[in-house]
C-alpha positions in Angstrom: -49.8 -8.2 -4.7 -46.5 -7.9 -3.0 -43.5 -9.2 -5.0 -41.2 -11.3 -3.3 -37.9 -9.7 -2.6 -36.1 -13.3 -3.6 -37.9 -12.8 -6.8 -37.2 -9.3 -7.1 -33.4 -9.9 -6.8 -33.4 -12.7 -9.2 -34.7 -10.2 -11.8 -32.2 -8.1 -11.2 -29.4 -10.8 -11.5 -31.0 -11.4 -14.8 -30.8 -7.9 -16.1 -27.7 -6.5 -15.6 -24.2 -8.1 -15.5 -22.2 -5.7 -13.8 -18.0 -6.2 -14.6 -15.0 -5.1 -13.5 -11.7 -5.2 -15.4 -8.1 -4.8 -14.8 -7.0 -3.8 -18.4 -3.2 -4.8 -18.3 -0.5 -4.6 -20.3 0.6 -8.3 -19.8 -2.5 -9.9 -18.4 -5.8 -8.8 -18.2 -8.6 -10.0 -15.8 -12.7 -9.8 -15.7 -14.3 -9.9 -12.5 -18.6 -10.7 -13.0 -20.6 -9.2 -9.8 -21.9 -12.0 -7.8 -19.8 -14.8 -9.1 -16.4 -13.3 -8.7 -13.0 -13.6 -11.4 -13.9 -15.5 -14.3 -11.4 -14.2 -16.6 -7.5 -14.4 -16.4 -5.8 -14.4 -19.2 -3.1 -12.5 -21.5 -3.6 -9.2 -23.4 -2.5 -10.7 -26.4 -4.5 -11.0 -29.6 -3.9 -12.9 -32.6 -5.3 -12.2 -36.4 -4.7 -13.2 -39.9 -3.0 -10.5 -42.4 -4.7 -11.6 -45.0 -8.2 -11.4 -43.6 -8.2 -8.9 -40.6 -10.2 -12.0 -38.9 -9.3 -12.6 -34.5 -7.9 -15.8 -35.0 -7.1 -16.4 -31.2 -7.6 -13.9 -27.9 -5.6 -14.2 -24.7 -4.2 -18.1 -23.3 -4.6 -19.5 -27.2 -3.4 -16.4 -28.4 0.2 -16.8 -25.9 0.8 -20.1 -26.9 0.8 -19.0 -30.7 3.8 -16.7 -29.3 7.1 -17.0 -31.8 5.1 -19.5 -33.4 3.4 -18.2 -35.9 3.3 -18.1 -40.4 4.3 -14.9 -42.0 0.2 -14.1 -42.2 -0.6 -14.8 -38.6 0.2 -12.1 -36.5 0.6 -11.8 -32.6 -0.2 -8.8 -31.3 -0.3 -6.8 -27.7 -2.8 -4.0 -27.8 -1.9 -2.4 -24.6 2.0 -1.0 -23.9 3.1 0.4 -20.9 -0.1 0.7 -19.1 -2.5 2.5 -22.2 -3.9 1.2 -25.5 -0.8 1.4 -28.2 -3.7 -0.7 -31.0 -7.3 1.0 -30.5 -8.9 -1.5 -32.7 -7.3 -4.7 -31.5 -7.9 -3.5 -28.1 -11.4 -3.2 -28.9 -11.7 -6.1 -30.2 -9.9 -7.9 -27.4 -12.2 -5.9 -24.7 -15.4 -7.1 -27.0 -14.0 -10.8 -27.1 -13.6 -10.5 -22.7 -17.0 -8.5 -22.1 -18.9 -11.1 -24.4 -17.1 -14.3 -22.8 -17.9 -12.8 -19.5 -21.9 -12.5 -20.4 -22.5 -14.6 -23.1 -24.8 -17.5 -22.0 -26.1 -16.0 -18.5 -29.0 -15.1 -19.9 -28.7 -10.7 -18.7 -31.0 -8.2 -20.6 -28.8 -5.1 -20.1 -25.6 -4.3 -21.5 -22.6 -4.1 -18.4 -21.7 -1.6 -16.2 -18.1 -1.5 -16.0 -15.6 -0.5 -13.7 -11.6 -0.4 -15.5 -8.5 0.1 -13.8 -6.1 2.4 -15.0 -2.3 3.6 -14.0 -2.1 6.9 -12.6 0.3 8.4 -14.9 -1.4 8.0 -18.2 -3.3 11.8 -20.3 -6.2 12.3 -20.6 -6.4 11.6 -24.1 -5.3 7.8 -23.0 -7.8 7.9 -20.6 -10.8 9.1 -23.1 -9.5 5.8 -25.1 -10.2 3.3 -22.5 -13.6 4.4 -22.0 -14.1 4.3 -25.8 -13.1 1.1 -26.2 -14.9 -0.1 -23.2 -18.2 1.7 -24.7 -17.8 0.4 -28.2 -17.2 -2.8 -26.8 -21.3 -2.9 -26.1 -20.5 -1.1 -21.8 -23.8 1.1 -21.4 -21.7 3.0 -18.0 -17.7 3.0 -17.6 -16.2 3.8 -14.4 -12.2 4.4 -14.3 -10.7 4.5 -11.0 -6.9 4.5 -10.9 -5.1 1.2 -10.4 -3.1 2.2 -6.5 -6.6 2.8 -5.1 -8.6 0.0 -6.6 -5.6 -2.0 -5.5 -5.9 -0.4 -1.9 -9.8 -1.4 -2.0 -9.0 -4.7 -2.9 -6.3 -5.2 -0.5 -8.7 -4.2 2.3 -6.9 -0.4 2.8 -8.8 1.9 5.4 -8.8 4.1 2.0 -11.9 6.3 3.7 -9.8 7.0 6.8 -7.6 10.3 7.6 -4.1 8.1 7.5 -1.6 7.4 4.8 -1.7 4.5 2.9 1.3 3.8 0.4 0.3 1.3 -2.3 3.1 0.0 -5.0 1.5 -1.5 -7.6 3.8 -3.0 -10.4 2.6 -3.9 -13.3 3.8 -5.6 -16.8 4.4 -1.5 -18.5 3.7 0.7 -15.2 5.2 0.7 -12.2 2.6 2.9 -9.9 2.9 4.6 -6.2 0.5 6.1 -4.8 -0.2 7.1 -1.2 -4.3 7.5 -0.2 -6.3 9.4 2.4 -10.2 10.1 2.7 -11.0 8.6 -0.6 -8.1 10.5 -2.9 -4.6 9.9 -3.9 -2.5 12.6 -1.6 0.6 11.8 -4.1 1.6 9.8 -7.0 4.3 8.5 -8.9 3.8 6.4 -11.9 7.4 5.2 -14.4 7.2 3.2 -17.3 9.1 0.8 -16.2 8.4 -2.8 -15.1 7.9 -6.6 -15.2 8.5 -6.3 -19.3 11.1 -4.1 -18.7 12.7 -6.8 -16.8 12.4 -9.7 -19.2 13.7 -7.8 -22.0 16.5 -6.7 -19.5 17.3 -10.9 -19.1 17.1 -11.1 -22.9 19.4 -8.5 -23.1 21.9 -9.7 -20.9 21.8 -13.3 -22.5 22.3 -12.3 -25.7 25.5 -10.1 -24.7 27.2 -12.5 -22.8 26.3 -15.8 -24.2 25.3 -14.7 -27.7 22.1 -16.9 -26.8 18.5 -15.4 -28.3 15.7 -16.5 -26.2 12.0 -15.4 -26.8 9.8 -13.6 -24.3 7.9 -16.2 -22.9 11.5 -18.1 -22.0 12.3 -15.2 -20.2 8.9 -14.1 -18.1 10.1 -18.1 -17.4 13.3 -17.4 -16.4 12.4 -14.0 -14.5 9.6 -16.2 -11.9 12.0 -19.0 -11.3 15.2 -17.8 -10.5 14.6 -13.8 -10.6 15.6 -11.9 -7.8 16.1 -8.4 -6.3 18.0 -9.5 -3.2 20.3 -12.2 -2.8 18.4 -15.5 -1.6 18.9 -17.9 1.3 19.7 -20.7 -1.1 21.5 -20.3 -4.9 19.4 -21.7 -7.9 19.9 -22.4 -11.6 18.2 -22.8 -14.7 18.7 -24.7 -18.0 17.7 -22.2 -20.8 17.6 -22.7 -24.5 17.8 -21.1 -27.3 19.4 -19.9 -30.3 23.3 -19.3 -30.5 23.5 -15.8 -32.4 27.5 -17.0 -34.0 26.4 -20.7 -34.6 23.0 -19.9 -36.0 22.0 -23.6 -34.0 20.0 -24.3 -30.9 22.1 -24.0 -27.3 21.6 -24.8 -24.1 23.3 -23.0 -21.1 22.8 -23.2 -17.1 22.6 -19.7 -15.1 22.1 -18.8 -11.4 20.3 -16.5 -9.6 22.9 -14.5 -9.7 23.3 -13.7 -12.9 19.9 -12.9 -13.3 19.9 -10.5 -10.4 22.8 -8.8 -11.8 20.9 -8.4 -15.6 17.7 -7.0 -13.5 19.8 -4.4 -11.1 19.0 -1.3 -13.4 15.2 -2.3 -13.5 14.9 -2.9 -9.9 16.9 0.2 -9.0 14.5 2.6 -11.1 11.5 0.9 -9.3 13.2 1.2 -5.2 14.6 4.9 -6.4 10.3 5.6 -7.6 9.7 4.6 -3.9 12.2 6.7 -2.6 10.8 9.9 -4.7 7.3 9.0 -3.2 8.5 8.9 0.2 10.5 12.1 -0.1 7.3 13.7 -1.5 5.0 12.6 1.1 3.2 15.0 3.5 5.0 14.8 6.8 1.5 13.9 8.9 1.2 10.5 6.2 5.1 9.8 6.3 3.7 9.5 9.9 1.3 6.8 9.2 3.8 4.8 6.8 6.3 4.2 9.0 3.2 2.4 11.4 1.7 0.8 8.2 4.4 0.2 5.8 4.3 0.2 2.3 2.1 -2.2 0.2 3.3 -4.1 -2.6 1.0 -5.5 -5.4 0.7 -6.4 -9.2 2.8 -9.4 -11.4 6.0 -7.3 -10.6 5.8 -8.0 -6.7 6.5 -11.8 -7.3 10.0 -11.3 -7.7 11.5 -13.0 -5.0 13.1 -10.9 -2.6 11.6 -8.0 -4.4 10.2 -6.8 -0.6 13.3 -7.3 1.0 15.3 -5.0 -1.2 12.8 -2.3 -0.7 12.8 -2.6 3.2 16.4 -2.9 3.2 16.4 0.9 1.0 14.0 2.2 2.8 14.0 1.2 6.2 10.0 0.4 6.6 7.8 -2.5 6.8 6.8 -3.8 3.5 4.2 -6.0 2.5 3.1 -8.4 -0.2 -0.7 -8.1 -0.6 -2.8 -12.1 -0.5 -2.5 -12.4 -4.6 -0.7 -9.5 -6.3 -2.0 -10.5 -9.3 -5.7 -10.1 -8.4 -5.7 -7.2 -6.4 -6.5 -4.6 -8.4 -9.4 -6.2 -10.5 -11.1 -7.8 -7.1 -10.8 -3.8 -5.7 -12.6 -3.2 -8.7 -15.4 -5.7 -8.2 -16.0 -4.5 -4.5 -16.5 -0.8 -5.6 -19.2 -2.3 -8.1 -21.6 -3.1 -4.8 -20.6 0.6 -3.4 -21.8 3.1 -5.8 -21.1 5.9 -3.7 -17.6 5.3 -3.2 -17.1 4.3 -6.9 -18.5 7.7 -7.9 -16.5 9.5 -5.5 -13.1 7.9 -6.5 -13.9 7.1 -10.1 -11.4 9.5 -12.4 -13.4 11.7 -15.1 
């Protein structure tokens, strides 16, 4: 008796529960096969002193930021790209990969597919993959962040031209520049959109003796953060704690200000760019200049971010759909192209 190929496919969607994950240092994001990104949330985990016991993963875990008793503790596994806490990123990955599957019903354990930054060992690599494989993964495919970011930004990555992808993260700040299915060149620094709201912090506290926290200034950074000056000025009302008074402040800052506390950050990233390009095989420089340079990840929000670069650089930059997705929906398409997964995949 011939089986039905609707039924045949339905077995299969019950069986195996294929993911892909873009394992960030600020945010990190699951992607199911076949129903698309179902997870969004930020690499933070929270867990009681006292017992060892995840009291909170991700969103909950945020808001409990600065806010927590002495035996609560917030903590981010992942710094600058690569696991700084093995076992709370385990345990994070294991609270993500069983959110993701839990109550669809699949047989199988996931095949998974994690984005990584170009620059990190391969000791840092081996780590991912444990994580991932203790966290219940029976397969775990790594492919470096600039090319799943390429995939997912719909880069002719297969062709013989060169593609330059930017991809800034919250710890890495990656270039990379593909042809026929590799990365030509690369260029990965450490430096990024945390880097840039503890540069606001920084600045604050020196010349207002005002403390904020880190979620005032990621706040601060995407409403009035800028890397070239903007058509129209904008302030901000920011609280926080006055370091001489010991009591709560409030000041107003502009858009200037904050682009001049951000100038060193944003300068290491455009000079990153400028070593990539300098590095570049003449025949892709070639192709650049024609295509431009791609910008993606959190880091790419920064308003004027794009101009800055095009005004260094000379070349057409662009902003990919949703920077923030990018990479992690790269990652998904490779998951129905197993070929091109095993050929790009890092071992």
């Amino acid at each position: 008796m011939k089986i039905p190929m609707g039924l045949i496919r339905w077995a299969k969607s019950r069986l195996f529960c294929d993911l892909a994950i873009d394992l960030g240092t600020a945010n990190t994001l699951v992607y199911l096969k076949g129903k698309g990104i179902i997870i969004q949330e930020p690499s933070i985990v929270v867990i009681n002193r006292q017992s060892g016991k995840v009291e909170a993963v991700g969103s909950r875990a945020k808001a409990m930021l600065g806010k927590t008793p002495a035996n609560i503790l917030a903590i981010k596994p992942m710094r600058d790209g690569v696991i700084a806490d093995f076992e709370i990123a385990e345990k994070m990955l294991d609270y993500f990969i069983k959110k993701a599957t839990n109550n669809r019903g699949f047989l199988l354990r996931p095949r998974i597919v994690i984005g990584i930054p170009t620059g990190i060992t391969q000791v840092e690599r081996r780590a991912v993959k444990d994580v991932a494989m203790r966290a219940k993964a029976t397969e775990v495919y790594l492919v470096e962040q600039p090319m799943s970011a390429a995939v997912g930004a719909g880069l002719p990555i297969s062709e013989p031209t060169g593609n330059m992808v930017v991809d800034i993260g919250g710890g890495t700040t990656d270039i990379a520049v593909i042809s026929l299915n590799g990365i030509v060149f690369n260029h990965s620094i450490r430096i990024a959109g945390n880097e840039m709201d503890e540069s606001i912090i920084q600045y604050l506290k020196k010349k207002y003796n005002l403390l904020i926290g880190e979620k005032s200034a990621e706040m601060v950074k995407l409403q009035i953060g800028s890397a070239y000056p903007l058509d129209e000025p904008l302030t901000m009302e920011i609280k926080g704690r006055d370091l001489r008074e010991g009591i709560p402040k409030t000041i107003v800052i502009d858009d200037q200000e904050i682009r001049e506390s951000l100038e060193d950050v944003v300068a290491s990233i455009v000079n990153a760019v400028r070593i990539a390009l300098e590095k570049t095989p003449p025949e892709l420089s070639a192709d650049i200049i024609d295509r431009g340079i791609i910008l993606t990840g959190g880091g790419a929000l920064l308003k004027n971010l794009d101009k800055r670069i095009r005004e260094e650089t000379q070349l057409p930059v662009f902003i990919t759909e949703d920077p923030l997705t990018t990479v992690v929906l790269g990652a998904g398409k490779m998951l129905d192209d197993l070929e091109l997964l095993k050929k790009i995949s890092v071992t």
